[in-house]
mmCIF file of the N, C-alpha and C atoms, coordinates in Angstrom:
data_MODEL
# 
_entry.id   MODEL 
# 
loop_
_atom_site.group_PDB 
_atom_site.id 
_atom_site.type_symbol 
_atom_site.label_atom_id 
_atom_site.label_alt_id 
_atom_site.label_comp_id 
_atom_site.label_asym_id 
_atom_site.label_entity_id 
_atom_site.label_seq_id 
_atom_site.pdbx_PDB_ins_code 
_atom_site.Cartn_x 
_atom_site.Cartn_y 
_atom_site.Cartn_z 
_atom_site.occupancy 
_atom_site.B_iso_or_equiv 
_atom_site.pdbx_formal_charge 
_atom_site.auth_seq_id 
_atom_site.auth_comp_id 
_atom_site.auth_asym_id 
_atom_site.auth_atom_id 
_atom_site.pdbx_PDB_model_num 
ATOM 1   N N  . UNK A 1 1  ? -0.464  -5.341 -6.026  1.00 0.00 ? 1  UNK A N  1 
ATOM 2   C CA . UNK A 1 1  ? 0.403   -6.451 -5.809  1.00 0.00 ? 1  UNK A CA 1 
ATOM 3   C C  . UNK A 1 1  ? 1.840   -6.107 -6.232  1.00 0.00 ? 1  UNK A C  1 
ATOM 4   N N  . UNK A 1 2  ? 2.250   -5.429 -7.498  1.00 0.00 ? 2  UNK A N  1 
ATOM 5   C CA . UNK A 1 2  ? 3.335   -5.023 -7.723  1.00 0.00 ? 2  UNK A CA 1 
ATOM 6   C C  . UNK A 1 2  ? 3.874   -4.286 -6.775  1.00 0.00 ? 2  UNK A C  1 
ATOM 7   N N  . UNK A 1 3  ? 3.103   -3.288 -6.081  1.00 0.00 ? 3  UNK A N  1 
ATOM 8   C CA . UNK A 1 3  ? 3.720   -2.365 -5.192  1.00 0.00 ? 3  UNK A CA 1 
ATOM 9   C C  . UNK A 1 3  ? 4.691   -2.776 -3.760  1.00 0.00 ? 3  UNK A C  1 
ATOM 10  N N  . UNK A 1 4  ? 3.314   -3.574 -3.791  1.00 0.00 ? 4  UNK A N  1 
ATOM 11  C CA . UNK A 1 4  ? 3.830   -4.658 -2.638  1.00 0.00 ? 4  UNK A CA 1 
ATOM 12  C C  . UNK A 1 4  ? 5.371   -5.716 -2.603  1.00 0.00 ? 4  UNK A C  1 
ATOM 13  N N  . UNK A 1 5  ? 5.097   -6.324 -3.804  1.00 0.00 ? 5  UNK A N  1 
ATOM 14  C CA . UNK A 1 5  ? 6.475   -6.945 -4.094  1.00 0.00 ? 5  UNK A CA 1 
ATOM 15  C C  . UNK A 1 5  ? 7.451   -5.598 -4.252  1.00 0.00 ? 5  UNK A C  1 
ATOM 16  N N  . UNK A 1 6  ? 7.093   -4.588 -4.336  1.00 0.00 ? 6  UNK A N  1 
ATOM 17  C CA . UNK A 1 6  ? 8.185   -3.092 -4.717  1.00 0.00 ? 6  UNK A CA 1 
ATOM 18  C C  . UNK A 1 6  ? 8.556   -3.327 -3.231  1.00 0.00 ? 6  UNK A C  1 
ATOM 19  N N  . UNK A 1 7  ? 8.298   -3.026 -2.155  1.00 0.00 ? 7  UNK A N  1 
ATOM 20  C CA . UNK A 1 7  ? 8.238   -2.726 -1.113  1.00 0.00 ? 7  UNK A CA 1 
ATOM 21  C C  . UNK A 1 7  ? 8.917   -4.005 -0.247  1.00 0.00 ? 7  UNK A C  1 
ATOM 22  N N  . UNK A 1 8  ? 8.257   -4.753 -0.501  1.00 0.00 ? 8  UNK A N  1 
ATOM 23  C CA . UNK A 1 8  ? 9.437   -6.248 -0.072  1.00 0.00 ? 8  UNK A CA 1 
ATOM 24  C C  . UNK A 1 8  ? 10.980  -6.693 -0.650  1.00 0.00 ? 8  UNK A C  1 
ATOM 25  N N  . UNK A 1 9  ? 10.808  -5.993 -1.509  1.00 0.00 ? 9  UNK A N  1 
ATOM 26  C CA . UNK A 1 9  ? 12.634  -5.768 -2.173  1.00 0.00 ? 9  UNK A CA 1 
ATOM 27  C C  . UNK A 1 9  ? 13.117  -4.834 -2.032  1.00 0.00 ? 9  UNK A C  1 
ATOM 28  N N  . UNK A 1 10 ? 12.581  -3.759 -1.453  1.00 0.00 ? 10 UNK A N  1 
ATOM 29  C CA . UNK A 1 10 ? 13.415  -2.462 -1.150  1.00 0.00 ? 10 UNK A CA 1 
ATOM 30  C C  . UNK A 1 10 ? 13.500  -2.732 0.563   1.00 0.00 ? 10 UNK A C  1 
ATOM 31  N N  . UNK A 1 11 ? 12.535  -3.680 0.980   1.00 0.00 ? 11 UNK A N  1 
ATOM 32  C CA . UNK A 1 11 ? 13.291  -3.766 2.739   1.00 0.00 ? 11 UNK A CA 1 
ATOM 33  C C  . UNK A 1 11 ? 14.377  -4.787 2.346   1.00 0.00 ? 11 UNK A C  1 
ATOM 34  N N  . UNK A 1 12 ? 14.166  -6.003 1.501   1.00 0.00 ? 12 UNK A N  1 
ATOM 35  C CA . UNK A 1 12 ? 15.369  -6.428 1.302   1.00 0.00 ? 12 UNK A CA 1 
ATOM 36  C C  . UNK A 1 12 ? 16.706  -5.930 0.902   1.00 0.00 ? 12 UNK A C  1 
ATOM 37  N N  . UNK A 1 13 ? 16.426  -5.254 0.094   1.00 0.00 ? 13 UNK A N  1 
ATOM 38  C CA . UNK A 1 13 ? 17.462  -4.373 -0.813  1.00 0.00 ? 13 UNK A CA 1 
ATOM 39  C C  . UNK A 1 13 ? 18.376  -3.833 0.860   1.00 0.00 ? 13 UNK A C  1 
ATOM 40  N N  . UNK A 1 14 ? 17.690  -3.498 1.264   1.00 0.00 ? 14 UNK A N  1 
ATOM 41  C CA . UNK A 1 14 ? 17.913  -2.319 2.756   1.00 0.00 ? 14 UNK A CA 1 
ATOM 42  C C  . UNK A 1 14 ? 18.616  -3.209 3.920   1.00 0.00 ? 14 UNK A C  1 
ATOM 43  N N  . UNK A 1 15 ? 18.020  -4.293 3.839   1.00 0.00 ? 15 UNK A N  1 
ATOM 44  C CA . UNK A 1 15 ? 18.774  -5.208 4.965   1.00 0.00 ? 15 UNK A CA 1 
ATOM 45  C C  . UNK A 1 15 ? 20.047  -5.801 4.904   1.00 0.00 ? 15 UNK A C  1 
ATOM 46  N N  . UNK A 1 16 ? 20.097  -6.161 3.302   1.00 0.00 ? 16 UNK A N  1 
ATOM 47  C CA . UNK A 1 16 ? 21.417  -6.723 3.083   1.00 0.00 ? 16 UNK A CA 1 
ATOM 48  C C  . UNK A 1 16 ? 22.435  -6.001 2.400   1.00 0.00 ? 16 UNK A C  1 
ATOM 49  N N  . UNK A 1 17 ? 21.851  -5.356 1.533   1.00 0.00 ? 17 UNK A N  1 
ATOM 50  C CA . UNK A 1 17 ? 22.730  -4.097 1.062   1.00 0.00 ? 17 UNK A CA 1 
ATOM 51  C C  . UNK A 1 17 ? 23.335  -4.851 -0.468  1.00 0.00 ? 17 UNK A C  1 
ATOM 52  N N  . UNK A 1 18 ? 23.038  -5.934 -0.947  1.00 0.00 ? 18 UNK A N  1 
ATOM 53  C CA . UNK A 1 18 ? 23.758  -6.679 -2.126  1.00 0.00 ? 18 UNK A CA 1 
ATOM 54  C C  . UNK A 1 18 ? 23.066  -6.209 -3.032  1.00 0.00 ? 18 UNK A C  1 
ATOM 55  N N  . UNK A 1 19 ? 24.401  -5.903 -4.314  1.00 0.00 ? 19 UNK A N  1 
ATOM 56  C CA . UNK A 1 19 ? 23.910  -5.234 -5.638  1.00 0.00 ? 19 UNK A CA 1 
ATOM 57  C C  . UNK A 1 19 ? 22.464  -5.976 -6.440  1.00 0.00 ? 19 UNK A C  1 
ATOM 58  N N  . UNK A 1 20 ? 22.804  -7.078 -5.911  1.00 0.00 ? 20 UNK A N  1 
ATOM 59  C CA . UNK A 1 20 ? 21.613  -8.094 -6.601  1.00 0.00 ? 20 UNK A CA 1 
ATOM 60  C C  . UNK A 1 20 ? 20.483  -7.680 -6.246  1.00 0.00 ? 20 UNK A C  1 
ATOM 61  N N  . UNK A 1 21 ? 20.173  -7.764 -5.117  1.00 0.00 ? 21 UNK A N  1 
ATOM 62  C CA . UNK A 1 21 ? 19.077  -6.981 -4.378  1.00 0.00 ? 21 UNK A CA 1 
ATOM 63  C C  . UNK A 1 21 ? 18.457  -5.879 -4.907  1.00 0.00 ? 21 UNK A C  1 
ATOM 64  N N  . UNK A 1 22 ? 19.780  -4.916 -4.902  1.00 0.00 ? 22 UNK A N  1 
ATOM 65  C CA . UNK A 1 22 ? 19.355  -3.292 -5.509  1.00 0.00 ? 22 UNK A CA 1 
ATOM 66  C C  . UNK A 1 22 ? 18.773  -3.686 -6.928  1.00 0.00 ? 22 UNK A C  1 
ATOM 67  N N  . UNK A 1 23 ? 19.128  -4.394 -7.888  1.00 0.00 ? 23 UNK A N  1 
ATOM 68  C CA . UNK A 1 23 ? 19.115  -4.498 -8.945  1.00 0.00 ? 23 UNK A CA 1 
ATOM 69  C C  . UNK A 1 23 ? 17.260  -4.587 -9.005  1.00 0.00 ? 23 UNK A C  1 
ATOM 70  N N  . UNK A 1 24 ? 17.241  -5.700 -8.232  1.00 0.00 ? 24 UNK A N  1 
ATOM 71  C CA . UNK A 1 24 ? 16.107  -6.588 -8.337  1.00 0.00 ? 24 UNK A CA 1 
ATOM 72  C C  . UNK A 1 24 ? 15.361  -5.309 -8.215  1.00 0.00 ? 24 UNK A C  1 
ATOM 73  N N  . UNK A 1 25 ? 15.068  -4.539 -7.170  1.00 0.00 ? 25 UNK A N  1 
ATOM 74  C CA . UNK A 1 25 ? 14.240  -3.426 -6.647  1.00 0.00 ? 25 UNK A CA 1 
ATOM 75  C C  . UNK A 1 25 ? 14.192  -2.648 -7.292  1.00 0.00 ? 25 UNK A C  1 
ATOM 76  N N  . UNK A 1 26 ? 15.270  -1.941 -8.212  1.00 0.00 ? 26 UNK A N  1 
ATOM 77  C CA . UNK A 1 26 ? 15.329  -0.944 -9.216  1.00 0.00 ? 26 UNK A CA 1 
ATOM 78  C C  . UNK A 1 26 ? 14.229  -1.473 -10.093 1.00 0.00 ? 26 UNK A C  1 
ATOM 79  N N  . UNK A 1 27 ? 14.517  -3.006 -11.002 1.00 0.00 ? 27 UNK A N  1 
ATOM 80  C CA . UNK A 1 27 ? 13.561  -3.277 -11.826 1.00 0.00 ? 27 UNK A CA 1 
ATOM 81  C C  . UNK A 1 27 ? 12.182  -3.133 -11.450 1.00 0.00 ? 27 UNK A C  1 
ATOM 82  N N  . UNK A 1 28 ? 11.498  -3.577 -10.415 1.00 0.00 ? 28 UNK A N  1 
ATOM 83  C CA . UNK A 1 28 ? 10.616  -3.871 -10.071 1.00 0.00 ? 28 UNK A CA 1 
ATOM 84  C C  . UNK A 1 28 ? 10.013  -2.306 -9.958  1.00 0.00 ? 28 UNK A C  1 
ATOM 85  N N  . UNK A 1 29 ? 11.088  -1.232 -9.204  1.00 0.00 ? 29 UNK A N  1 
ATOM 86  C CA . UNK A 1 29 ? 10.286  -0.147 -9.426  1.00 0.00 ? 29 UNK A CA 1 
ATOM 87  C C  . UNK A 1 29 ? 10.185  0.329  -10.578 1.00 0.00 ? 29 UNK A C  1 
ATOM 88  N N  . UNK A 1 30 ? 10.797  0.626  -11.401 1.00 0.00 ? 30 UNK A N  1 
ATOM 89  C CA . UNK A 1 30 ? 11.056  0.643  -12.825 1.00 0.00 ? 30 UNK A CA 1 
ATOM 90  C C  . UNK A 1 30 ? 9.285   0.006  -13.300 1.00 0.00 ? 30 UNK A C  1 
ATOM 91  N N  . UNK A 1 31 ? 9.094   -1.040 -12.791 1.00 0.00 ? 31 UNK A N  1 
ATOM 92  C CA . UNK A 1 31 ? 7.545   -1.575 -13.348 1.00 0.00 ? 31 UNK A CA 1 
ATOM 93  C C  . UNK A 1 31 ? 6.367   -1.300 -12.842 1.00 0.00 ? 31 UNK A C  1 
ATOM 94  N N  . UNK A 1 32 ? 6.541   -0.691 -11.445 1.00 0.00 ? 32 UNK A N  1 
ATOM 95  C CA . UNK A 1 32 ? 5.483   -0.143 -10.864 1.00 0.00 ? 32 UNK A CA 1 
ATOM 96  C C  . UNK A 1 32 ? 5.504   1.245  -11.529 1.00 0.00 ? 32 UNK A C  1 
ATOM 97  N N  . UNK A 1 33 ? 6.443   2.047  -11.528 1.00 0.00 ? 33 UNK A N  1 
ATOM 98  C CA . UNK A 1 33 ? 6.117   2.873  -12.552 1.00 0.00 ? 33 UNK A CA 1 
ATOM 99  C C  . UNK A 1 33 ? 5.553   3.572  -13.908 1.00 0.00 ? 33 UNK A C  1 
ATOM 100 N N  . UNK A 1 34 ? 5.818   2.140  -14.496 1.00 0.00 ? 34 UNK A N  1 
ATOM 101 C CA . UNK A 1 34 ? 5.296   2.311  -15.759 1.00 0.00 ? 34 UNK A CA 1 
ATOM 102 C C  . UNK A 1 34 ? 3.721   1.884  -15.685 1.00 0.00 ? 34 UNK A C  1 
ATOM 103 N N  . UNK A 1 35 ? 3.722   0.958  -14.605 1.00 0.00 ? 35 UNK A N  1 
ATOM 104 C CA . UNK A 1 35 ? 1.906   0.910  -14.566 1.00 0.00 ? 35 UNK A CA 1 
ATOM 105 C C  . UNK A 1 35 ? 1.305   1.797  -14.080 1.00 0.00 ? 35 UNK A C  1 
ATOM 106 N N  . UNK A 1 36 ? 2.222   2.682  -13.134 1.00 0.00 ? 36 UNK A N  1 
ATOM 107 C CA . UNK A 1 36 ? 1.204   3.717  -12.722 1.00 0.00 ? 36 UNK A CA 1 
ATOM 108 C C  . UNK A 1 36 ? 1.191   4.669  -13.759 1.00 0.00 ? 36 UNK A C  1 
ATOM 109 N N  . UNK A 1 37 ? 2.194   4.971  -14.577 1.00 0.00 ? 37 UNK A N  1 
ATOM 110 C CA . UNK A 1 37 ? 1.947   6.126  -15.790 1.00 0.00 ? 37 UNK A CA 1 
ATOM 111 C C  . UNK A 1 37 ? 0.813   5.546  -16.957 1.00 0.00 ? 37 UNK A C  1 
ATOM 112 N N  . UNK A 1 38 ? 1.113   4.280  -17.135 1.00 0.00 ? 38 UNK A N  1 
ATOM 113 C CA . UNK A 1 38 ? -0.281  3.217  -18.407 1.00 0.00 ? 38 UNK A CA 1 
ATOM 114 C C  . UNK A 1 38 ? -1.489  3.849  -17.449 1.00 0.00 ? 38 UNK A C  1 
ATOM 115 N N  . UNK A 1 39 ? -1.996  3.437  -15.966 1.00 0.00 ? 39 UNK A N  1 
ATOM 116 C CA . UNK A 1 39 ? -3.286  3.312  -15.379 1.00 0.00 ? 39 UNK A CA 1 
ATOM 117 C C  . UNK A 1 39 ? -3.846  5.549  -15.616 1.00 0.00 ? 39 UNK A C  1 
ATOM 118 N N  . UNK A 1 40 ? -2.703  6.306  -15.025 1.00 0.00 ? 40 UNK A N  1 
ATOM 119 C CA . UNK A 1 40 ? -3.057  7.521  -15.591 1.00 0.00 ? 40 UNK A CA 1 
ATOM 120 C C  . UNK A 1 40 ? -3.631  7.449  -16.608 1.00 0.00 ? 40 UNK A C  1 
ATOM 121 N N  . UNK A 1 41 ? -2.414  7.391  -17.943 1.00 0.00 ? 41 UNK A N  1 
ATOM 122 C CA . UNK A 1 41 ? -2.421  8.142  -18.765 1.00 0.00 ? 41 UNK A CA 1 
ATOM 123 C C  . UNK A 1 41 ? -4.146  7.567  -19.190 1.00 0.00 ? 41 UNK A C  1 
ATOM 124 N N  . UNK A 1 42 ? -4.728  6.238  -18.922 1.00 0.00 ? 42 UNK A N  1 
ATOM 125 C CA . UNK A 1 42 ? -5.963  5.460  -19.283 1.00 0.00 ? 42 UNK A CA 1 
ATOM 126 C C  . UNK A 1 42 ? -7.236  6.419  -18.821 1.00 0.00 ? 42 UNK A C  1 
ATOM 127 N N  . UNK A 1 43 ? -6.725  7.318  -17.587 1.00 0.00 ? 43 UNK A N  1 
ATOM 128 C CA . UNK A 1 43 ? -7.975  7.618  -16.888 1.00 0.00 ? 43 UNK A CA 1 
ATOM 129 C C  . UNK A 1 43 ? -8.330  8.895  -17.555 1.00 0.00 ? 43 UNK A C  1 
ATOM 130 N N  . UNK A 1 44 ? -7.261  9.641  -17.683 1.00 0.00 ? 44 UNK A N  1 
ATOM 131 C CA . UNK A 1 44 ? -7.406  10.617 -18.096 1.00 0.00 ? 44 UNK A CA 1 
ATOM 132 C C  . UNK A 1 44 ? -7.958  10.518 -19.874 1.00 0.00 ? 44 UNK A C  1 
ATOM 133 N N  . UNK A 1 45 ? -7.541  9.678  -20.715 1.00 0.00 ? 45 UNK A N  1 
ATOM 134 C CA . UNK A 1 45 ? -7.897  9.494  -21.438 1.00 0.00 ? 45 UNK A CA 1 
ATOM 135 C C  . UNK A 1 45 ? -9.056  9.361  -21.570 1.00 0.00 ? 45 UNK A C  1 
ATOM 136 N N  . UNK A 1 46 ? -9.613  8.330  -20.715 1.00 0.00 ? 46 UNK A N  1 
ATOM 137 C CA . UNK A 1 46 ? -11.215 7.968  -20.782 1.00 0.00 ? 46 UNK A CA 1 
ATOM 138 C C  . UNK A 1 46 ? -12.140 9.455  -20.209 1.00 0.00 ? 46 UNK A C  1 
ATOM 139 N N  . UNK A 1 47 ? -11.123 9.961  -19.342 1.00 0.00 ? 47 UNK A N  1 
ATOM 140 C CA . UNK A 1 47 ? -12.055 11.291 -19.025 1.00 0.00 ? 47 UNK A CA 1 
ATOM 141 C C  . UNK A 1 47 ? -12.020 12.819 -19.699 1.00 0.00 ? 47 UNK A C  1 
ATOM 142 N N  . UNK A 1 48 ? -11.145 12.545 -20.611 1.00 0.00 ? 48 UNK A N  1 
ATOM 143 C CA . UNK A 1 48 ? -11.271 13.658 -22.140 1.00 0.00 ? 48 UNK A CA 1 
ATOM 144 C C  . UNK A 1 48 ? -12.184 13.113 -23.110 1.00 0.00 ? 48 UNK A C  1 
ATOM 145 N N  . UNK A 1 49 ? -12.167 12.023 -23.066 1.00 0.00 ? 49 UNK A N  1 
ATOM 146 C CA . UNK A 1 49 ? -13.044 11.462 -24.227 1.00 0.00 ? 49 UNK A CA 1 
ATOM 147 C C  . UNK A 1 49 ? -14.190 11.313 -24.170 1.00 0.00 ? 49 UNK A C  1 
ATOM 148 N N  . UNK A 1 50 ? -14.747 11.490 -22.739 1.00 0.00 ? 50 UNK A N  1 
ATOM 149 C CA . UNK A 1 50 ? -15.829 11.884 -21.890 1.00 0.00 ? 50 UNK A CA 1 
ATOM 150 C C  . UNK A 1 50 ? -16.688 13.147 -21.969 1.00 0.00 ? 50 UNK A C  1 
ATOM 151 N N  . UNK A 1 51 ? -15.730 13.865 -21.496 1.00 0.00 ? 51 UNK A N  1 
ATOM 152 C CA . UNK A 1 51 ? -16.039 15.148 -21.934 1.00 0.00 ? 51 UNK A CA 1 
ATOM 153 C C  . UNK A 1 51 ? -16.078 15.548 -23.336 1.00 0.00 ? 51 UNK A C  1 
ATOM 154 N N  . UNK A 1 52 ? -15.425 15.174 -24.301 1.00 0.00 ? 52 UNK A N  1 
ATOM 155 C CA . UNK A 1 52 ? -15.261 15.818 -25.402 1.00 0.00 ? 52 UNK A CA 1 
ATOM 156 C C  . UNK A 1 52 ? -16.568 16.469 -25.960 1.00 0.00 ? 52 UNK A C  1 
ATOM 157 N N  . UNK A 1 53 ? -17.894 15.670 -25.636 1.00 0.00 ? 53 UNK A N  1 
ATOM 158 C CA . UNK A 1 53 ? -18.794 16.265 -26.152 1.00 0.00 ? 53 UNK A CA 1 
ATOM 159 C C  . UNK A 1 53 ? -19.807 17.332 -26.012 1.00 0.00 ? 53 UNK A C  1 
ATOM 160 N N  . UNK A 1 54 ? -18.927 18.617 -24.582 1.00 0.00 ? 54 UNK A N  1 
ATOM 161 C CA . UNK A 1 54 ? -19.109 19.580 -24.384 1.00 0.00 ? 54 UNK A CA 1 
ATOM 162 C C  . UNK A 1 54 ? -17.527 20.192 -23.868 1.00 0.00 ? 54 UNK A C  1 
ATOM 163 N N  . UNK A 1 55 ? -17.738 21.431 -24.568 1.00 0.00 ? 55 UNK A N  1 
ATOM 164 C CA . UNK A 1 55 ? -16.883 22.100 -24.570 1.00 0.00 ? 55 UNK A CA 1 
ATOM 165 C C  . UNK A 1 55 ? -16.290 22.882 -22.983 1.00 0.00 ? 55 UNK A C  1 
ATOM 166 N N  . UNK A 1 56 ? -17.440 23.237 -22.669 1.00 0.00 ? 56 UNK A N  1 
ATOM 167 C CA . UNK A 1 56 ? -16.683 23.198 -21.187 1.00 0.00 ? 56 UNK A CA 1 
ATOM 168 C C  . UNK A 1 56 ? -16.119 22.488 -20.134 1.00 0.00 ? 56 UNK A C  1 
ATOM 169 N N  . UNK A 1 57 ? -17.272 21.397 -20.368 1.00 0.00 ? 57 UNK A N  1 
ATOM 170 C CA . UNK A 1 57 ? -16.244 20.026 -19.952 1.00 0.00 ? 57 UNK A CA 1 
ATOM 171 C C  . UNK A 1 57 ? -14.968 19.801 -20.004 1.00 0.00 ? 57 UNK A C  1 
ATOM 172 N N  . UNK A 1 58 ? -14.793 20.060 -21.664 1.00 0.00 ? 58 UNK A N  1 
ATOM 173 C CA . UNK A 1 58 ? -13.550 19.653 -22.060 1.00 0.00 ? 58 UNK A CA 1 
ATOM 174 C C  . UNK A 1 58 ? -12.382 20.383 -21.500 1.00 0.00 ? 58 UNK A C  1 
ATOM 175 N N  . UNK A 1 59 ? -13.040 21.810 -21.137 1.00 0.00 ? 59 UNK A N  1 
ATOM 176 C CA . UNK A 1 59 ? -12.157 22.768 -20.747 1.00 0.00 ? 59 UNK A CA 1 
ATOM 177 C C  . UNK A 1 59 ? -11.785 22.702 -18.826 1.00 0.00 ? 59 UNK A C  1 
ATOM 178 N N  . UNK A 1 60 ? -12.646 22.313 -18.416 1.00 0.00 ? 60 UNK A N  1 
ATOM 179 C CA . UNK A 1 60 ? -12.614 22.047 -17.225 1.00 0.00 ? 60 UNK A CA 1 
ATOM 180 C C  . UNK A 1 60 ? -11.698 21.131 -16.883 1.00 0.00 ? 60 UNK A C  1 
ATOM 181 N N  . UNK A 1 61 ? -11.652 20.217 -17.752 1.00 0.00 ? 61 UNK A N  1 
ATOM 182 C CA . UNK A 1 61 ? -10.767 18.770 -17.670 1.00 0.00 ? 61 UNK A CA 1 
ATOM 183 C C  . UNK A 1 61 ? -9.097  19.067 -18.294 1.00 0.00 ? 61 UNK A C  1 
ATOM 184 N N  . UNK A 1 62 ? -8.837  19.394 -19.125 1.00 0.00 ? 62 UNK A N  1 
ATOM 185 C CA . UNK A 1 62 ? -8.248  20.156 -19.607 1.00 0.00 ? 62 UNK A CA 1 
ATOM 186 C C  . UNK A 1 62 ? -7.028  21.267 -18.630 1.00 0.00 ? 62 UNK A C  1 
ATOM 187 N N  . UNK A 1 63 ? -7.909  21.950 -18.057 1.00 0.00 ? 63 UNK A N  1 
ATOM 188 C CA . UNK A 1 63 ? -7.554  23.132 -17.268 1.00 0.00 ? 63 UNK A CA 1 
ATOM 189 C C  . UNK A 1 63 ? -6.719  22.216 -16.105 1.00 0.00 ? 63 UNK A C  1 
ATOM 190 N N  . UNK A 1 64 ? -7.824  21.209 -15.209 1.00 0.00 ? 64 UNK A N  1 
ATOM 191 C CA . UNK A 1 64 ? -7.419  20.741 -13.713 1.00 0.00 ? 64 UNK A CA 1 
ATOM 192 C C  . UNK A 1 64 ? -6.149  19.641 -14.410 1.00 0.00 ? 64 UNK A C  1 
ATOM 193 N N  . UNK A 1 65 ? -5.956  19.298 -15.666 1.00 0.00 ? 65 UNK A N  1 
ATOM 194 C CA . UNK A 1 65 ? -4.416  18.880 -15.551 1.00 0.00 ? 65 UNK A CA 1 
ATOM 195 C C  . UNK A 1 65 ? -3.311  19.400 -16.116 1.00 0.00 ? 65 UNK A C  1 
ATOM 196 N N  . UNK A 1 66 ? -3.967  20.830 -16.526 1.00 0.00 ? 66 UNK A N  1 
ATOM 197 C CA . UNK A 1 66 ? -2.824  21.345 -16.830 1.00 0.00 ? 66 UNK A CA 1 
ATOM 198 C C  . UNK A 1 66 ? -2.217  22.646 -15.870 1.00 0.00 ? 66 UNK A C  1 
ATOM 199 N N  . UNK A 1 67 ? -3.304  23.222 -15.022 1.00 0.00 ? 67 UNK A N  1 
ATOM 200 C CA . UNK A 1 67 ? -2.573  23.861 -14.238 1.00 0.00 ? 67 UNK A CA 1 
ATOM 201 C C  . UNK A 1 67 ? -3.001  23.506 -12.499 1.00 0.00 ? 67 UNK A C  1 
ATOM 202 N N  . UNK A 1 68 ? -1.304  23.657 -12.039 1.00 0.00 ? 68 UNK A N  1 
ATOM 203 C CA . UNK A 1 68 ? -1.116  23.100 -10.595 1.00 0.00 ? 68 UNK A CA 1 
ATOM 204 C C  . UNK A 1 68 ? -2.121  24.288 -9.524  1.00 0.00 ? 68 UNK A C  1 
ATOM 205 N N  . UNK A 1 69 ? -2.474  23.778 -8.922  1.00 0.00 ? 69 UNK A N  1 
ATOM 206 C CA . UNK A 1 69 ? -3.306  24.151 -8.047  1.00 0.00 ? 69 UNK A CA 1 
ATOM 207 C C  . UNK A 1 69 ? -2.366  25.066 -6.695  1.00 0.00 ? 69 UNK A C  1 
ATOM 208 N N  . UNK A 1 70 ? -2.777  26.067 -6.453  1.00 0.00 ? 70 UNK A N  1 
ATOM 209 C CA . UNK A 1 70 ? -1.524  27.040 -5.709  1.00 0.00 ? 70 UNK A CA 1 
ATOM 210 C C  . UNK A 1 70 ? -1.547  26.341 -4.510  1.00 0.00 ? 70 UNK A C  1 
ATOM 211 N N  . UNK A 1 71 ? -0.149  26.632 -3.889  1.00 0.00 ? 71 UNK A N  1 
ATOM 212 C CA . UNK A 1 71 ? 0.079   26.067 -2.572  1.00 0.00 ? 71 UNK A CA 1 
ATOM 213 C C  . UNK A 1 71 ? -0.829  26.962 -1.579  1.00 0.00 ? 71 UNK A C  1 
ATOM 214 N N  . UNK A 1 72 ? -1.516  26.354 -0.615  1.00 0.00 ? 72 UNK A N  1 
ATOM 215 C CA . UNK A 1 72 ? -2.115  26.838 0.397   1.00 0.00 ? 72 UNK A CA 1 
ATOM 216 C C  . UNK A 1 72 ? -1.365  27.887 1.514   1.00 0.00 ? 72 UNK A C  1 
ATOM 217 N N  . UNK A 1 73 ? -1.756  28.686 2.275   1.00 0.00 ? 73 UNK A N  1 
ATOM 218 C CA . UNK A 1 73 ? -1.295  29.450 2.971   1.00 0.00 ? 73 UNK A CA 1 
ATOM 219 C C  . UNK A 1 73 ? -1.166  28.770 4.355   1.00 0.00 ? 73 UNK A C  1 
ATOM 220 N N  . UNK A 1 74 ? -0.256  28.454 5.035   1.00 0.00 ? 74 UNK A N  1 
ATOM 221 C CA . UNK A 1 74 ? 0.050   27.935 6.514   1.00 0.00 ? 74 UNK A CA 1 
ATOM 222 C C  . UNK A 1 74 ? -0.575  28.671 7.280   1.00 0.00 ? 74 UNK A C  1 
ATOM 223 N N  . UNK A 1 75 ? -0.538  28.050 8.559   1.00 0.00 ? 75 UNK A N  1 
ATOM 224 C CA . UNK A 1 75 ? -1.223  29.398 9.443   1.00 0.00 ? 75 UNK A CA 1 
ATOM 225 C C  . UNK A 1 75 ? -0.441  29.753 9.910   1.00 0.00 ? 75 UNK A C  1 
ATOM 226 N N  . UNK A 1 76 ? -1.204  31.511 9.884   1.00 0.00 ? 76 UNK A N  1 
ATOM 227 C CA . UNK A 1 76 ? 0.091   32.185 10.058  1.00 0.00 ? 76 UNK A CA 1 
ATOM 228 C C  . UNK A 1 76 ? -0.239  32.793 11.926  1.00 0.00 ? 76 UNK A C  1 
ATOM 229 N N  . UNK A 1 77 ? -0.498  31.773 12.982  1.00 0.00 ? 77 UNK A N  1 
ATOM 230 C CA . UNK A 1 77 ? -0.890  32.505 14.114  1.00 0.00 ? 77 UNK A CA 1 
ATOM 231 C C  . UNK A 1 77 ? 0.841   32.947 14.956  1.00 0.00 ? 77 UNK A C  1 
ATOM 232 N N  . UNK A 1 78 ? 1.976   32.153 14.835  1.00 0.00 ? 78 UNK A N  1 
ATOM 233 C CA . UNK A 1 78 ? 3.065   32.510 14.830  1.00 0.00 ? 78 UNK A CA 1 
ATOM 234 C C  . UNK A 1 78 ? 3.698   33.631 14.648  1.00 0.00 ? 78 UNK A C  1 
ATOM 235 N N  . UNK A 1 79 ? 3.348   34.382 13.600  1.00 0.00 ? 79 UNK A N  1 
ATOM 236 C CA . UNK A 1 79 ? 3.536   35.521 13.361  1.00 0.00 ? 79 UNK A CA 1 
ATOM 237 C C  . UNK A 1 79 ? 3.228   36.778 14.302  1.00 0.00 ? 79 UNK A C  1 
ATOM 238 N N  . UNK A 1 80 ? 1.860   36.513 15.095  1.00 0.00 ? 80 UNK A N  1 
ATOM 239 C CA . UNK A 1 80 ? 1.483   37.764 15.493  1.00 0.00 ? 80 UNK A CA 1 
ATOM 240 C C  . UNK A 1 80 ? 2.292   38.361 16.413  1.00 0.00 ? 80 UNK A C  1 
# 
């Protein structure tokens, strides 16, 4: 629902172009933000604390958020 109201003030924001507008939309994203970093930081929490009671688990969990996963290779049929 927040997102949604995000999204209805940034077409507003967009149509009329008034600082008020922008303002409004800044805040609002400003709050969708912070819920999406609270709803993370919750999941991940609950899923270390999950694991904690094996060690590979922990390491598995651990690992997939701490390192980025390599970019994939395009296809390369262009090339030939």
């Amino acid at each position: 629902m927040a997102k949604q109201k995000r999204r209805q003030l940034e077409s507003r924001w967009r149509q009329s172009r008034l600082t008020i507008h922008r303002d409004l939309f800044k805040e609002q994203r400003r709050h969708v933000n912070q819920l999406i970093a609270s709803a993370k930081s919750a999941h991940y929490t609950a899923q270390i604390t999950e694991a904690a009671c094996g060690i590979r688990q922990l390491y598995n969990v651990v690992n997939a958020l701490l390192i980025k996963p390599e970019p994939g290779l395009s296809d390369c049929r262009s090339m030939d």
